[in-house]
C-alpha positions in Angstrom: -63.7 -49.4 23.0 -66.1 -51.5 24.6 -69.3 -50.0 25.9 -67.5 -46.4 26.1 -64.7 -47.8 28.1 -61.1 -48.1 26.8 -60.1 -51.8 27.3 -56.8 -53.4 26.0 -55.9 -55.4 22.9 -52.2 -56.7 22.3 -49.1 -58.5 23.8 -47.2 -55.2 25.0 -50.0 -54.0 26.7 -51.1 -57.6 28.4 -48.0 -58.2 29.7 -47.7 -55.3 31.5 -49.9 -54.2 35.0 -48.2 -50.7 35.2 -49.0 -50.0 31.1 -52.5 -51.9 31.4 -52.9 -49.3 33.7 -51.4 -46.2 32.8 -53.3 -46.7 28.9 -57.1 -47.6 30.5 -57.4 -46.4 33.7 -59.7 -43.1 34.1 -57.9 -41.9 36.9 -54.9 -40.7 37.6 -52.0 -41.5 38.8 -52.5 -44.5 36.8 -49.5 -47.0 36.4 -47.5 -44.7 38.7 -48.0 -41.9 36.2 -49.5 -38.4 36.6 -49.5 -37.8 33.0 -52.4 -39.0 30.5 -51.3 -40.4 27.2 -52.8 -39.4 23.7 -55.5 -41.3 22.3 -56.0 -41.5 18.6 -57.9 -43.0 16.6 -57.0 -46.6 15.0 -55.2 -45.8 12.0 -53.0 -48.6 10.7 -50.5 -46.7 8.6 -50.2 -43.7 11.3 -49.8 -46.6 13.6 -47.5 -48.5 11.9 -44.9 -45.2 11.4 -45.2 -44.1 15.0 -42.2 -44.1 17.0 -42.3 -46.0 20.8 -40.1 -45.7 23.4 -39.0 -48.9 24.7 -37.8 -48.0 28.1 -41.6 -46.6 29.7 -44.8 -46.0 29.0 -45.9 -45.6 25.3 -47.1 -41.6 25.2 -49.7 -42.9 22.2 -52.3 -44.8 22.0 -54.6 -45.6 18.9 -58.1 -46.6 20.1 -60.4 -48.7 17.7 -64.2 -48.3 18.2 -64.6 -52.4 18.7 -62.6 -55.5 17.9 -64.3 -55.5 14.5 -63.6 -51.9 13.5 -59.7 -53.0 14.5 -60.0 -55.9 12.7 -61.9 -54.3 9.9 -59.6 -51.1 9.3 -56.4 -53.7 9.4 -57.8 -55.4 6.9 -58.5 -52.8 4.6 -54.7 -51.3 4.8 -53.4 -54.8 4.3 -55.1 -55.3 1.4 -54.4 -51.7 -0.2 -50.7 -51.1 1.3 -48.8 -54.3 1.4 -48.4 -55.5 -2.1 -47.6 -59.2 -2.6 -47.8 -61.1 -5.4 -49.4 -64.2 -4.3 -52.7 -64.3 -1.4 -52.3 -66.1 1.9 -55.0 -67.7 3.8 -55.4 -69.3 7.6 -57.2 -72.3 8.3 -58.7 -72.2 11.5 -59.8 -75.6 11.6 -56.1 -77.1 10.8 -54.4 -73.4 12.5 -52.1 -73.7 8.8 -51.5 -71.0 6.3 -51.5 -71.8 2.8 -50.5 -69.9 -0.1 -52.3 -69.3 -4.0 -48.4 -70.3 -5.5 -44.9 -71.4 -4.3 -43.2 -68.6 -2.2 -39.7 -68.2 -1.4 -38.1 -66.1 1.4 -35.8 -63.4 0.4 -32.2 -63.7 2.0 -32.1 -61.5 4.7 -29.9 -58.2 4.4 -28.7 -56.4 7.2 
């Protein structure tokens, strides 16, 4: 949200006019659409389980209050859901990602 308007974060939804569309617009029809989609709010591991459609419009959208609150609540599930035993950190200076200890990448299985 951005001044109490919806506005748009992420690769799906910036690549597509219809779906841009269809997720902000106030009106309706919106992206050729009559329907409205659900808004929730940002919630990283509801997010994260929720199952998309990949052939039209996503019928869910999580809506954060601001970029920081997105970037905030990410965060916070990162750090308390996805255990790893070493810590990563970016560089924005260099754009590289270093690591606290040597890490290997487990073999794919399939």
């Amino acid at each position: 949200m951005e001044q109490g308007q919806r506005r748009a974060y992420g690769a799906g939804l910036l690549s597509s006019f219809g779906e841009l569309e269809y997720s902000c617009a106030p009106y309706r029809p919106a992206g050729g659409e009559a329907g409205t989609p659900e808004y929730r709010k940002w919630d990283p591991a509801a997010a994260a389980s929720q199952a998309y459609p990949i052939c039209k419009y996503q019928p869910v959208y999580f809506v954060a209050d601001s970029l920081t609150d997105a970037k905030d609540r990410m965060l916070a599930f990162c750090e308390s859901s996805l255990a790893r035993p070493f810590q990563v950190r970016y560089d924005p200076y260099t754009q590289t990602v270093s690591t606290d200890r040597a890490v290997v990448r487990a073999a794919y299985v399939g």
